[in-house]
DRENPA-3360 file (N, C-alpha, C; in nm, 2 decimals, always signed):
BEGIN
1 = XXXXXXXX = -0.69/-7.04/+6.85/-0.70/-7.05/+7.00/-0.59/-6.96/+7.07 ~ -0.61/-6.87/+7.16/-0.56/-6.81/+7.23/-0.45/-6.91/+7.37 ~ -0.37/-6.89/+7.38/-0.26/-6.99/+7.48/-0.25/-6.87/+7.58 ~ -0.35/-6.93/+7.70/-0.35/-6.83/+7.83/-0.25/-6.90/+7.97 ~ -0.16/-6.83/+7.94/-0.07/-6.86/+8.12/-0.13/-6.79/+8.23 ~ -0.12/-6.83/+8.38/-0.19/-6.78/+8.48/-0.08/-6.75/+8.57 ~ -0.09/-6.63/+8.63/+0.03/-6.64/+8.72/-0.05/-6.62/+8.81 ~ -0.05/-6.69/+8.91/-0.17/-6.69/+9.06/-0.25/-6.79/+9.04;
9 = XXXXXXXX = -0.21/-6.88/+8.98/-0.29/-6.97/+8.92/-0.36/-7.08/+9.02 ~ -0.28/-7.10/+9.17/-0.41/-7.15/+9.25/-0.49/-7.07/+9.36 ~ -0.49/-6.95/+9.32/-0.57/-6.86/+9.38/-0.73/-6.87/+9.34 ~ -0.80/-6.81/+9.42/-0.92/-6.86/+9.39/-0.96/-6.79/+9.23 ~ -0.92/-6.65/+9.17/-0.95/-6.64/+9.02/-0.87/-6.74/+8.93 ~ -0.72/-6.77/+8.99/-0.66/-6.91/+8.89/-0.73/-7.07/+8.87 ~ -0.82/-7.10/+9.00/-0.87/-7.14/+9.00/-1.03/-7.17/+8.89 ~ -1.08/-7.04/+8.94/-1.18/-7.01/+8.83/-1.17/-7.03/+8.72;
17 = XXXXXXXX = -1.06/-6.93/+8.65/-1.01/-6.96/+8.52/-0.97/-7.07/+8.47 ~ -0.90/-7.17/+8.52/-0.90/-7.28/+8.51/-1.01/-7.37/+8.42 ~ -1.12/-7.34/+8.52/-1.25/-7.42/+8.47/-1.25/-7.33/+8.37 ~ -1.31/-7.24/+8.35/-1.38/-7.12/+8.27/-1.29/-7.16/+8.11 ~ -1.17/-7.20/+8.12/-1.07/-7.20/+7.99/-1.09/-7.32/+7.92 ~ -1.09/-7.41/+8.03/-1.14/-7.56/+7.98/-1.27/-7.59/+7.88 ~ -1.38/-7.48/+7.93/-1.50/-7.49/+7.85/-1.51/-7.41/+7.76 ~ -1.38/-7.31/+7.71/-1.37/-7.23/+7.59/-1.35/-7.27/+7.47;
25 = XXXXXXXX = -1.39/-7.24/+7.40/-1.39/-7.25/+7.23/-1.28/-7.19/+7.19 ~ -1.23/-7.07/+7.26/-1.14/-6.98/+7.18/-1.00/-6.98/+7.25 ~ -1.00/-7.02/+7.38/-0.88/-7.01/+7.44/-0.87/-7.13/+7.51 ~ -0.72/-7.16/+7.50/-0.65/-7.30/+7.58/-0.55/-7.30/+7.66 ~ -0.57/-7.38/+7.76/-0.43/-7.36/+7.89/-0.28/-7.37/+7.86 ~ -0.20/-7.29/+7.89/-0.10/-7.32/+7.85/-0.02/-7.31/+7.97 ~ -0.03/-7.28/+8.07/+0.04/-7.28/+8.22/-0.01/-7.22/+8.30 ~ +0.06/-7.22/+8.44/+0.02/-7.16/+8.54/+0.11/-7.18/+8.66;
33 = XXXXXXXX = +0.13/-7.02/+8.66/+0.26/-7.03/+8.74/+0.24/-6.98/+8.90 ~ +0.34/-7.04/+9.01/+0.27/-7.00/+9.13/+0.43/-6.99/+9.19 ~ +0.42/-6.89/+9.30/+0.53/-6.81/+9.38/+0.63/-6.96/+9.42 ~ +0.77/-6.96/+9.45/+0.84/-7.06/+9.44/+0.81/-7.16/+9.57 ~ +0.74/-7.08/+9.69/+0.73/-7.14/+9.81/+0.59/-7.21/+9.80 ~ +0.51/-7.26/+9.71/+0.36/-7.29/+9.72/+0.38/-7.39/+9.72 ~ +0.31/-7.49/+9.82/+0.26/-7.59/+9.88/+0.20/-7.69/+9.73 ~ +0.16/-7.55/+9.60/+0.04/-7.65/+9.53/+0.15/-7.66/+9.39;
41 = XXXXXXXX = +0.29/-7.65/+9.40/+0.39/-7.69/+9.27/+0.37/-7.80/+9.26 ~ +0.37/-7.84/+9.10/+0.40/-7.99/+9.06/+0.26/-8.09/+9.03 ~ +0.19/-7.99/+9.13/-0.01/-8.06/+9.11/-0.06/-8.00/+8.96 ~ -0.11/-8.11/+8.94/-0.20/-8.10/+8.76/-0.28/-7.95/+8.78 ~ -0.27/-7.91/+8.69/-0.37/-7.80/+8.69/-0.56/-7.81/+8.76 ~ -0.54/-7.94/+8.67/-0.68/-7.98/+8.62/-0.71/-8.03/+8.75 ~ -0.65/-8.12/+8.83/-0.67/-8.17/+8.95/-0.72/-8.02/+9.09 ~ -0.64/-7.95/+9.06/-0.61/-7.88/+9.18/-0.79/-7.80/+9.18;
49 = XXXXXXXX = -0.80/-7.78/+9.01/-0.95/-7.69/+9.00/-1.02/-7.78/+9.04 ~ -1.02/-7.91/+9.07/-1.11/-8.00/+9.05/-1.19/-8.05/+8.91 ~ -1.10/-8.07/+8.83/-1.14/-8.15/+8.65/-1.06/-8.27/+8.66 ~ -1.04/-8.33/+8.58/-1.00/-8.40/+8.53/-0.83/-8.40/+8.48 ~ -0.71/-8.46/+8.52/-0.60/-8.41/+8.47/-0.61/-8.34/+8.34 ~ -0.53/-8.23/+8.35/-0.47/-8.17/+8.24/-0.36/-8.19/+8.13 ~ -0.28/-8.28/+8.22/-0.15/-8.28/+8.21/-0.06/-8.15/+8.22 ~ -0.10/-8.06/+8.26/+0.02/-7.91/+8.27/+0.01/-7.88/+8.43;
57 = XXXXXXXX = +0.13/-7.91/+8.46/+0.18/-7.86/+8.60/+0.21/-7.76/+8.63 ~ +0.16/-7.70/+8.81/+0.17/-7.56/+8.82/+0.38/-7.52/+8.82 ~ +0.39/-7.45/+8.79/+0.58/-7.44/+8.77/+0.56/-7.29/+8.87 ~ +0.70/-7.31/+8.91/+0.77/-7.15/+8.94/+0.83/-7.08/+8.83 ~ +0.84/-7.17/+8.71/+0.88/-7.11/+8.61/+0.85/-7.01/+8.54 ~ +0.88/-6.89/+8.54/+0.77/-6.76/+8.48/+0.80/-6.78/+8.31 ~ +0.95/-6.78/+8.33/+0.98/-6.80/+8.16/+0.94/-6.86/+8.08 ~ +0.91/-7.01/+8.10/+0.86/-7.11/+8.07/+0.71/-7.11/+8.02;
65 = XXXXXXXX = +0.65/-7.05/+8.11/+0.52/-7.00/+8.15/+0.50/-6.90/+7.99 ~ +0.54/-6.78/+8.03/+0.55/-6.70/+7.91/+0.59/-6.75/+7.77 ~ +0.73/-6.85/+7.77/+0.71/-6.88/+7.65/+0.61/-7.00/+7.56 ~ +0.53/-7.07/+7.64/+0.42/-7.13/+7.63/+0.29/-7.06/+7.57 ~ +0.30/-6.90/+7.62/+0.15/-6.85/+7.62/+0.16/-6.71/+7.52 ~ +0.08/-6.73/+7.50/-0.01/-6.60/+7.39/-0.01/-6.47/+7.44 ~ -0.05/-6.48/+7.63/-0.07/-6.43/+7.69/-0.06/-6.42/+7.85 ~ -0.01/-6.36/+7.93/-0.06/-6.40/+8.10/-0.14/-6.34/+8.16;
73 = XXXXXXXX = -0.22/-6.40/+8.22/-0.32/-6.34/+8.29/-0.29/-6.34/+8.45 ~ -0.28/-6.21/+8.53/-0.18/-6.19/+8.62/-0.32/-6.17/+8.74 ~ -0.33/-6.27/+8.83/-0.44/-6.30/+8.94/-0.31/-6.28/+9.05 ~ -0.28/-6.19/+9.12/-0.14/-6.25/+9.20/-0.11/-6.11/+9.30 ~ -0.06/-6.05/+9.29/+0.01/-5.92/+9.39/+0.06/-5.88/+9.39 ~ +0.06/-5.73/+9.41/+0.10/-5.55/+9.35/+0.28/-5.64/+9.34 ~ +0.32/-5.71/+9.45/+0.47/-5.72/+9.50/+0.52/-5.81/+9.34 ~ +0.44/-5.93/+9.33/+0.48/-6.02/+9.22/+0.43/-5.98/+9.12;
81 = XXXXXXXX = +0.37/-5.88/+9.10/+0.36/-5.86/+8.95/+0.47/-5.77/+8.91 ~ +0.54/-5.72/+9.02/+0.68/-5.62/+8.96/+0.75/-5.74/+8.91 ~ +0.83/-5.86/+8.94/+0.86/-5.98/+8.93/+0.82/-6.06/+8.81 ~ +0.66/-6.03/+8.78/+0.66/-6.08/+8.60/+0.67/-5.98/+8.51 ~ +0.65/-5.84/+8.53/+0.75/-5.75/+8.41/+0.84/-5.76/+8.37 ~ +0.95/-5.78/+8.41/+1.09/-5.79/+8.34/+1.09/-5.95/+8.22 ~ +1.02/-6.04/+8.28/+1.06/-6.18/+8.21/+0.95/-6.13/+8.11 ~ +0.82/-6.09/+8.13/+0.73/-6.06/+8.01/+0.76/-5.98/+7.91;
89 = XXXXXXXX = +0.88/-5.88/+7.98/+0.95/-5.78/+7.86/+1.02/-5.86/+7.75 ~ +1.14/-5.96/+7.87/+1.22/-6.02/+7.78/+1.20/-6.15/+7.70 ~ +1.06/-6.18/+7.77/+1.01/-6.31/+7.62/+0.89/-6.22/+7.54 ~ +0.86/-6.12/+7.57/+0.79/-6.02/+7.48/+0.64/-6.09/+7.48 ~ +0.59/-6.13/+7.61/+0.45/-6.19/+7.65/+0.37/-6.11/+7.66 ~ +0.27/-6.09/+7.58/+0.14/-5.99/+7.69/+0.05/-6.01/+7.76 ~ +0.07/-5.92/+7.82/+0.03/-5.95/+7.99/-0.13/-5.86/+8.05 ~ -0.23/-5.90/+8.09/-0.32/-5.87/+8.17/-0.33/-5.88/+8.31;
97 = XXXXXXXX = -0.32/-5.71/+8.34/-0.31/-5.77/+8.49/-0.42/-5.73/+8.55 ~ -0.49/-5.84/+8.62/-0.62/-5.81/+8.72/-0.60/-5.78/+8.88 ~ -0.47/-5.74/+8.89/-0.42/-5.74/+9.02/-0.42/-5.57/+9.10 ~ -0.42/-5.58/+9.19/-0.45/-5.38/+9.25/-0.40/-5.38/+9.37 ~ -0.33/-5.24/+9.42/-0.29/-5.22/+9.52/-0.16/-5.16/+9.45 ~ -0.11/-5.12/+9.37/-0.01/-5.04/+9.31/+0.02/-4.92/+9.34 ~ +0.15/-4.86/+9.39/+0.16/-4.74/+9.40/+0.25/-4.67/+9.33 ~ +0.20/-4.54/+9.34/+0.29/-4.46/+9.21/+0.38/-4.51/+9.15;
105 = XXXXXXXX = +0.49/-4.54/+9.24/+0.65/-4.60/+9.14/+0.53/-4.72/+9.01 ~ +0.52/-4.82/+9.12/+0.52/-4.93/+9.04/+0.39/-4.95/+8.91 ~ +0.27/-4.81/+8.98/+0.21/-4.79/+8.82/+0.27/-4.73/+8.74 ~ +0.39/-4.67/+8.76/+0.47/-4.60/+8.68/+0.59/-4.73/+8.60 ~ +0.56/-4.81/+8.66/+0.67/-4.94/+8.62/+0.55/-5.00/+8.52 ~ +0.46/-5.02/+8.52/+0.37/-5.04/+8.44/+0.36/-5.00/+8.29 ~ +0.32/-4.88/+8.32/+0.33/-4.76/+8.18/+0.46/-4.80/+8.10 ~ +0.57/-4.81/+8.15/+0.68/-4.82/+8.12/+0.66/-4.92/+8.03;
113 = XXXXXXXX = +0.64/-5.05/+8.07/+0.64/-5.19/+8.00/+0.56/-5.17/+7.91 ~ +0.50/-5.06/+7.89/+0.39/-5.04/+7.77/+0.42/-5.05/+7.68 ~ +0.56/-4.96/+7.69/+0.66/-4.92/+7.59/+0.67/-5.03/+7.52 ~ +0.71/-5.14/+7.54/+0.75/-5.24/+7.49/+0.69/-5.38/+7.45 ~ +0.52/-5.39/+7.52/+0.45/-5.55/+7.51/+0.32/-5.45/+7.50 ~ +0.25/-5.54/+7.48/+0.08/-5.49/+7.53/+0.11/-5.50/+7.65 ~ +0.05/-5.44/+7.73/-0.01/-5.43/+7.88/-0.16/-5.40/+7.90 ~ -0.19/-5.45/+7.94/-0.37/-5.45/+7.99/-0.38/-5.41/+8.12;
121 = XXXXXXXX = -0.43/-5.38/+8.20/-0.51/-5.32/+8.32/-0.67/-5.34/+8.37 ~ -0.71/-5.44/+8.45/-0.84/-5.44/+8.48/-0.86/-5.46/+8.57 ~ -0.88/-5.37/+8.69/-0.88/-5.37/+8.83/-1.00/-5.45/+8.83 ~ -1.13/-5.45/+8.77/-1.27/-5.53/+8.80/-1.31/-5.59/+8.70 ~ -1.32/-5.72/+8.68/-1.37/-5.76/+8.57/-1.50/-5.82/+8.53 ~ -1.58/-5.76/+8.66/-1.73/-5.78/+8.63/-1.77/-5.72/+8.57 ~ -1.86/-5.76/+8.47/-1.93/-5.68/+8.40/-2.03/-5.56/+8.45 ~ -2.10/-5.59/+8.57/-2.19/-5.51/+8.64/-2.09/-5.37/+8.70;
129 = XXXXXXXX = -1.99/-5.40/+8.73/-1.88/-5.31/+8.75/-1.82/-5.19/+8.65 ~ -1.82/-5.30/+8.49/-1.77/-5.26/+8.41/-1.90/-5.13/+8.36 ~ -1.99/-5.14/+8.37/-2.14/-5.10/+8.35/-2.17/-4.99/+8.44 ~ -2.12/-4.96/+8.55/-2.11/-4.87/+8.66/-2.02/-4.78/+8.60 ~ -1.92/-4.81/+8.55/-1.81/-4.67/+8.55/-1.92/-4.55/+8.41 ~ -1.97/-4.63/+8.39/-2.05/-4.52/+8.27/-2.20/-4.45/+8.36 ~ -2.25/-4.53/+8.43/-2.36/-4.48/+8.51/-2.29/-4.36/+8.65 ~ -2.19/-4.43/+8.66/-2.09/-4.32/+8.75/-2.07/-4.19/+8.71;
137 = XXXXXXXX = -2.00/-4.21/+8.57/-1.98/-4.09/+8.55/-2.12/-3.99/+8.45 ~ -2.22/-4.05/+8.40/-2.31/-3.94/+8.41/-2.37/-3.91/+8.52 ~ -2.36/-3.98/+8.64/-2.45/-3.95/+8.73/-2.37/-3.84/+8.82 ~ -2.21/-3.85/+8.77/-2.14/-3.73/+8.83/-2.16/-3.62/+8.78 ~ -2.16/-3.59/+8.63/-2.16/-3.51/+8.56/-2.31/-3.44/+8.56 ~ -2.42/-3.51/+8.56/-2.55/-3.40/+8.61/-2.59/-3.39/+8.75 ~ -2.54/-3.43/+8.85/-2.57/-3.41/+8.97/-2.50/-3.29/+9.03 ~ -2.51/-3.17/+9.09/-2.42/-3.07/+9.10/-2.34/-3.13/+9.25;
145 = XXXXXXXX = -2.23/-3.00/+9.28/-2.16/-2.99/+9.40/-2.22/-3.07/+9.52 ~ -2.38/-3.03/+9.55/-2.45/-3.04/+9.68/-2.48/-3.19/+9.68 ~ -2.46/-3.32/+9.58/-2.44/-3.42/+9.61/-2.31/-3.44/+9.67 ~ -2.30/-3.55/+9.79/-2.15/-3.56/+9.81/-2.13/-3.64/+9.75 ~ -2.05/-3.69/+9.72/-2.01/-3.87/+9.66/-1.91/-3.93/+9.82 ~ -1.94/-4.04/+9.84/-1.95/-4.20/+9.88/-1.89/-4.26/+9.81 ~ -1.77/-4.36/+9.82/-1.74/-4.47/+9.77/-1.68/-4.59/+9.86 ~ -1.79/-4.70/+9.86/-1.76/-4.80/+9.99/-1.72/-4.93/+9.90;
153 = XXXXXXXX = -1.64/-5.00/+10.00/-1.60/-5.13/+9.87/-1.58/-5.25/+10.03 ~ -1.67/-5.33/+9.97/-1.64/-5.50/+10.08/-1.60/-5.58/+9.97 ~ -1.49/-5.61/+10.08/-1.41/-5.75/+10.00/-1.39/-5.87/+10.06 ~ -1.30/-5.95/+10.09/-1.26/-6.09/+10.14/-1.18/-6.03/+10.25 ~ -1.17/-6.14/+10.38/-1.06/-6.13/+10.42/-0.95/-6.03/+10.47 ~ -0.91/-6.14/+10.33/-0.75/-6.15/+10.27/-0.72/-6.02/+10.21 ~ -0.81/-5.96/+10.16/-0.74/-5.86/+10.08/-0.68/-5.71/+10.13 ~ -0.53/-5.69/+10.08/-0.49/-5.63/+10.17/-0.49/-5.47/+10.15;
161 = XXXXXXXX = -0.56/-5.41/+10.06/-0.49/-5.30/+9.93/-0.62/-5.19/+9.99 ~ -0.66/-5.10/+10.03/-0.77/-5.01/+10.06/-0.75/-4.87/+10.03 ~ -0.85/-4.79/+10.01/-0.95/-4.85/+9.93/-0.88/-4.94/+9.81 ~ -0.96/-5.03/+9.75/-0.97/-5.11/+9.66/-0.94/-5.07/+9.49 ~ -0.90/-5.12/+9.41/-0.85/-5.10/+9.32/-0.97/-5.06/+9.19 ~ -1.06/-5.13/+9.26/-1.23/-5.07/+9.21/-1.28/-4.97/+9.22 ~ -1.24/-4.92/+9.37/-1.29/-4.81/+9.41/-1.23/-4.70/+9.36 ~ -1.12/-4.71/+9.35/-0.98/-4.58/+9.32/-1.05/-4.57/+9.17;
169 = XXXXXXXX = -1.07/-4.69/+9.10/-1.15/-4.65/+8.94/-1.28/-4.60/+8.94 ~ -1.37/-4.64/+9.03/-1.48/-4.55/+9.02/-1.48/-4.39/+9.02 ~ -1.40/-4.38/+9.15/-1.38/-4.23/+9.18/-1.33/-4.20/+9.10 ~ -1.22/-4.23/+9.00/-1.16/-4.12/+8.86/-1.26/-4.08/+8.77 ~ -1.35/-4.21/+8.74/-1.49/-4.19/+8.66/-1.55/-4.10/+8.73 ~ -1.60/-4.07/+8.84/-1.71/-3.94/+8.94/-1.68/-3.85/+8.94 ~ -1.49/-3.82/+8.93/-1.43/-3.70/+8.95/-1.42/-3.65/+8.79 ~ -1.44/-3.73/+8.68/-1.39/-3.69/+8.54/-1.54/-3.67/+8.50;
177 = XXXXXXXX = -1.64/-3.70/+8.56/-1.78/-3.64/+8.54/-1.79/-3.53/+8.59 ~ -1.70/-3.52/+8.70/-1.72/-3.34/+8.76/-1.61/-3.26/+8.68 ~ -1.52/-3.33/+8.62/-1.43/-3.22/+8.55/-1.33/-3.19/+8.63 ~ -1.30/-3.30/+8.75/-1.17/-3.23/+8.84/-1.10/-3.35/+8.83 ~ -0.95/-3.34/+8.90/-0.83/-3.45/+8.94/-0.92/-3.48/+9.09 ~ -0.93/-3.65/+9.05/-0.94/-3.70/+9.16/-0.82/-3.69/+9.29 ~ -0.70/-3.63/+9.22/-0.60/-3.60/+9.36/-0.66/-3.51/+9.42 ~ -0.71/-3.42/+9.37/-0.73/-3.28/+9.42/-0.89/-3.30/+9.53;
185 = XXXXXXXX = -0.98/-3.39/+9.49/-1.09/-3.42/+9.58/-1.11/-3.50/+9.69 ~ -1.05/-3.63/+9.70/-1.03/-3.73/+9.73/-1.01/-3.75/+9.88 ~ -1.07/-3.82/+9.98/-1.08/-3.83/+10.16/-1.06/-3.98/+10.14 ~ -0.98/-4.02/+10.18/-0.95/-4.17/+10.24/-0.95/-4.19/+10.35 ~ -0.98/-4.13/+10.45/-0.92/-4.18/+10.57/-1.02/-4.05/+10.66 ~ -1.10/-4.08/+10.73/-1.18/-3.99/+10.91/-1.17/-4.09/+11.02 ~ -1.07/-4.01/+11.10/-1.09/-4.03/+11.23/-1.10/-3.97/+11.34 ~ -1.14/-4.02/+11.42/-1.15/-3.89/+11.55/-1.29/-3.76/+11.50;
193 = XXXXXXXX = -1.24/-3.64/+11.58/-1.32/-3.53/+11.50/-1.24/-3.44/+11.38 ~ -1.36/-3.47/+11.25/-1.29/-3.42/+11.19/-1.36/-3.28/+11.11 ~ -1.33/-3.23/+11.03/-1.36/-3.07/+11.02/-1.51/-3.13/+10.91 ~ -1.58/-3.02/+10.93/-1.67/-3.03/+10.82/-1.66/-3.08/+10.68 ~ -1.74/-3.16/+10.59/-1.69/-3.20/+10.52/-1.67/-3.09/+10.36 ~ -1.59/-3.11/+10.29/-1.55/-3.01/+10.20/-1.64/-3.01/+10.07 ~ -1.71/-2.91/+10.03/-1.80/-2.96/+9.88/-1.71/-2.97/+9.77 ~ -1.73/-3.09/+9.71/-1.69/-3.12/+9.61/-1.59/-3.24/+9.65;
201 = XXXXXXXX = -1.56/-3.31/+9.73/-1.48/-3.38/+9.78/-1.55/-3.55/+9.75 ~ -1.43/-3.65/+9.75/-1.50/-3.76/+9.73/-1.41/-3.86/+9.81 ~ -1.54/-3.95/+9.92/-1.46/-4.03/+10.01/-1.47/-4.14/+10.00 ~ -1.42/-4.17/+10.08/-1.37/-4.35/+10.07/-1.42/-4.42/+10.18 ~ -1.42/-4.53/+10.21/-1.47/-4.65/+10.28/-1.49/-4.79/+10.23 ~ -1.40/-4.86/+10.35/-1.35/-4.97/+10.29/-1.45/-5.10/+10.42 ~ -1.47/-5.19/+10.42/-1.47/-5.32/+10.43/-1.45/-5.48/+10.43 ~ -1.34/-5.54/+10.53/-1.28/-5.68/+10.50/-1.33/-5.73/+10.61;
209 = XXXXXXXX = -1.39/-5.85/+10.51/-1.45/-5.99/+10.63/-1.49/-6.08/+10.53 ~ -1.45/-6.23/+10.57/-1.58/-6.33/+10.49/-1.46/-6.39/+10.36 ~ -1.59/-6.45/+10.25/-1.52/-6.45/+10.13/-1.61/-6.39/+10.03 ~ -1.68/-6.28/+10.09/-1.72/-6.20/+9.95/-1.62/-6.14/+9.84 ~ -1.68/-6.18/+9.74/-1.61/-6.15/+9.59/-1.58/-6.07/+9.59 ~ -1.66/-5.95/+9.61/-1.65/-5.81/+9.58/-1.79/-5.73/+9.57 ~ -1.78/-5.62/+9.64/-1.91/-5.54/+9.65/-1.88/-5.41/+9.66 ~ -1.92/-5.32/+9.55/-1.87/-5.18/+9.52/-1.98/-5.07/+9.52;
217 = XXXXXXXX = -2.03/-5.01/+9.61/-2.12/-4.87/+9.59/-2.06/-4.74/+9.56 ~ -2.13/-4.68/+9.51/-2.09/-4.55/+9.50/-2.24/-4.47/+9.53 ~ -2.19/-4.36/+9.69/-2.36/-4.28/+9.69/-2.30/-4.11/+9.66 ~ -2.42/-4.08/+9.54/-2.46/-3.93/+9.58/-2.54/-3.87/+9.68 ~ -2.54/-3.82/+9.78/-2.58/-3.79/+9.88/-2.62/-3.63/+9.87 ~ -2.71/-3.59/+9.87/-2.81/-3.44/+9.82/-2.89/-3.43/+9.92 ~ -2.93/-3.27/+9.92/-3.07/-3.28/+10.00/-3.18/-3.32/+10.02 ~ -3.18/-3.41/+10.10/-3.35/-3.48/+10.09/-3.37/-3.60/+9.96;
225 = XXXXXXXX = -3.28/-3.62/+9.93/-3.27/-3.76/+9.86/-3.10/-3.81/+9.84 ~ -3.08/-3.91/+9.77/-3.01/-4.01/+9.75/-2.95/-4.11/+9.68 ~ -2.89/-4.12/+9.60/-2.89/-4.19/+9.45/-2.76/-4.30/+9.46 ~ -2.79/-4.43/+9.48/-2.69/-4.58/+9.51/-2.65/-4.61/+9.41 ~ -2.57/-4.68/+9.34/-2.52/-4.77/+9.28/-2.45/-4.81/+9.28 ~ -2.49/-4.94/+9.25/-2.42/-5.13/+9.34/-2.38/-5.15/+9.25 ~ -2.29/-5.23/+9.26/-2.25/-5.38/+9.18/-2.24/-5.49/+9.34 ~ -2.28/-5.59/+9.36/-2.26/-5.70/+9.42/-2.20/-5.83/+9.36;
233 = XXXXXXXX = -2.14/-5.89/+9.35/-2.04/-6.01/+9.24/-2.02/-6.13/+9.41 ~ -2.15/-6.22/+9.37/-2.11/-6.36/+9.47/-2.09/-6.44/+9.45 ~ -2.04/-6.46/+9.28/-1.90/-6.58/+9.27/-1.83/-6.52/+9.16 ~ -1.71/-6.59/+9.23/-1.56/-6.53/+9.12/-1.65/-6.57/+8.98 ~ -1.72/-6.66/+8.94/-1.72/-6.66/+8.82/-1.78/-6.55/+8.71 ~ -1.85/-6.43/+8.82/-1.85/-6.29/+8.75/-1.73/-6.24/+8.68 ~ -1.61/-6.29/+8.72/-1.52/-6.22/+8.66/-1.48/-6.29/+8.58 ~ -1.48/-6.38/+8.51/-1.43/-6.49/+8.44/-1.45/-6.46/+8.28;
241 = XXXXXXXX = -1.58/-6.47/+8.24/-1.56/-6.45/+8.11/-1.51/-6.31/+8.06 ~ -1.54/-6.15/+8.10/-1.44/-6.07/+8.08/-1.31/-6.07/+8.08 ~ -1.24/-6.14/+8.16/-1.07/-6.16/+8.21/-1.10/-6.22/+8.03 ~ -1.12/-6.37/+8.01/-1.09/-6.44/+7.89/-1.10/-6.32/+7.76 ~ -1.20/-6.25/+7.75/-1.23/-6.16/+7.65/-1.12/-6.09/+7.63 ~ -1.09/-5.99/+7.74/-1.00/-5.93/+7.79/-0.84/-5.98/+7.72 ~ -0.85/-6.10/+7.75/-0.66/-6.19/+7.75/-0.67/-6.18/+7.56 ~ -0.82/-6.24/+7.51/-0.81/-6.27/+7.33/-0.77/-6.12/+7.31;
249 = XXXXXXXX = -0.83/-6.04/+7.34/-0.82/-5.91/+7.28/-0.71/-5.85/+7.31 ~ -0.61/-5.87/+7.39/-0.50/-5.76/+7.45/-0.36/-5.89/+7.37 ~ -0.39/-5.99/+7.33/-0.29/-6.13/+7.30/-0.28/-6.02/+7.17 ~ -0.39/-5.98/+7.12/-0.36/-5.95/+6.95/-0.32/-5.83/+6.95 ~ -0.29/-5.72/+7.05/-0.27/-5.63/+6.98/-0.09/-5.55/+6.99 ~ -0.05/-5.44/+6.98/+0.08/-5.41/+6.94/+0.09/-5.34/+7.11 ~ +0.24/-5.30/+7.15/+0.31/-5.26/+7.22/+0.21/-5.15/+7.28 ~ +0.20/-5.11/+7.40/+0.12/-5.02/+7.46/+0.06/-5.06/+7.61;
257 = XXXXXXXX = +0.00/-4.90/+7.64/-0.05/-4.96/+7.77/-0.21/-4.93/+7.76 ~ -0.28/-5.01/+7.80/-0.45/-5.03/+7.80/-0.50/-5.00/+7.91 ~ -0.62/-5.03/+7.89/-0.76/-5.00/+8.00/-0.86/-5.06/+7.90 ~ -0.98/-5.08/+7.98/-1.09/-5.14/+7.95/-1.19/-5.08/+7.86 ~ -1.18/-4.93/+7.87/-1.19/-4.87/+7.79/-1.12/-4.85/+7.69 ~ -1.03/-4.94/+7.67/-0.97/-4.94/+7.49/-1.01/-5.07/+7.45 ~ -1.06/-5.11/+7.55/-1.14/-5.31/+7.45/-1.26/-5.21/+7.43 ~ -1.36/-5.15/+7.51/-1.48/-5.13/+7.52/-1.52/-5.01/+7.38;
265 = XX = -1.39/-4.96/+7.33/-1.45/-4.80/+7.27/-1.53/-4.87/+7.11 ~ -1.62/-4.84/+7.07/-1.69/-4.86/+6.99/-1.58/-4.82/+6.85;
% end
């Protein structure tokens, strides 16, 4: 049995997971840890998901946390996940982070920790998502210039990070189908009047409202036709059994940094 810690653990994926670990065969709770100011410290695990006590309380403890688990599974934010690298270095935990909004420094703080623990990376952990970045990128790679690409992403709310950490992975898949650096194509941002648009370029568009899970398109846009593809995810629990797959598989392996594509490669 795999021993999974949560850090974000009453967030709505800590939540999820929660349930989702309880009905596993292969992996068992071993904590769940939540920022020091949270209203939900000291509540049963099991209670807060709504089961039955667990007996394991949510702690501010990260150490504790880590030295409990196999693994942590990081549901939480770009800010607090700099905050579980150093303790995951120094109790030598491996860590899955499902968290996005990172910028250069701190993906670069990432890589780093590679050096030393497993590190995992999975900005989306739907499957239908997961299944997109391969339809993405042949659909980049035979479609020529005169499609534009589109990339729109609706989220929750709450979420603060745009484009989306989904989206930023689709477009490297559309741009490595065309054979270019997504730095070098890439429009985030039209406002006002802006200049004609550039061939070969790939843009962005973001939307927050609601509690949708997550909803990712990517369009080729050509003459006189059109080519979509969705992923739509309308409950967290799309993400749930990959994250678990995800945590067994990255618990067992040696020092490095991952992607999903290193669980996925045949």
């Amino acid at each position: 049995m795999t021993k999974i810690g949560l850090y974000g653990a009453a967030g709505h994926m800590g939540l999820t997971l929660i349930k989702a670990i309880s009905e596993s065969d292969v992996c068992e709770l071993a904590g769940g840890c939540e920022r020091p100011d949270s209203p939900k410290l000291g509540e049963d695990l099991g209670t807060m998901a709504g089961l039955p006590p667990l007996g394991v309380e949510v702690t501010a403890d990260l150490t504790a946390v880590c030295d409990a688990a196999d693994v942590i599974v990081d549901y939480s934010a770009a800010s607090a996940t700099m905050s579980l690298l150093p303790v995951a270095i120094e109790r030598q935990t491996p860590v899955l982070i499902c968290t996005t909004g990172f910028n250069e420094e701190q993906h670069g703080a990432l890589v780093d920790a590679g050096r030393s623990l497993p590190v995992m990376i999975g900005a989306n952990m739907s499957i239908s998502v997961i299944a997109m970045y391969e339809l993405v990128t042949a659909a980049a790679r035979l479609l020529g210039d005169e499609f534009d690409i589109e990339i729109f992403d609706f989220h929750p709310w709450d979420k603060i990070d745009s484009p989306s950490g989904t989206a930023l992975e689709l477009a490297e898949y559309a741009a490595a189908g065309r054979g270019v650096a997504l730095s070098d194509v890439m429009v985030t941002a039209r406002h006002g009047e802006t200049t004609k648009r550039k061939r070969g370029s790939i843009g962005f568009s973001s939307a927050r409202g609601g509690d949708v899970p997550g909803e990712n398109s990517v369009f080729f846009a050509g003459p006189g036709q059109r080519l979509e593809i969705t992923s739509r995810v309308t409950d967290h629990k799309a993400f749930a059994g990959a994250t678990l797959d995800a945590a067994v598989w990255i618990a067992a392996k040696g020092p490095g940094f991952y992607g999903m594509d290193d669980m996925l490669r045949p």
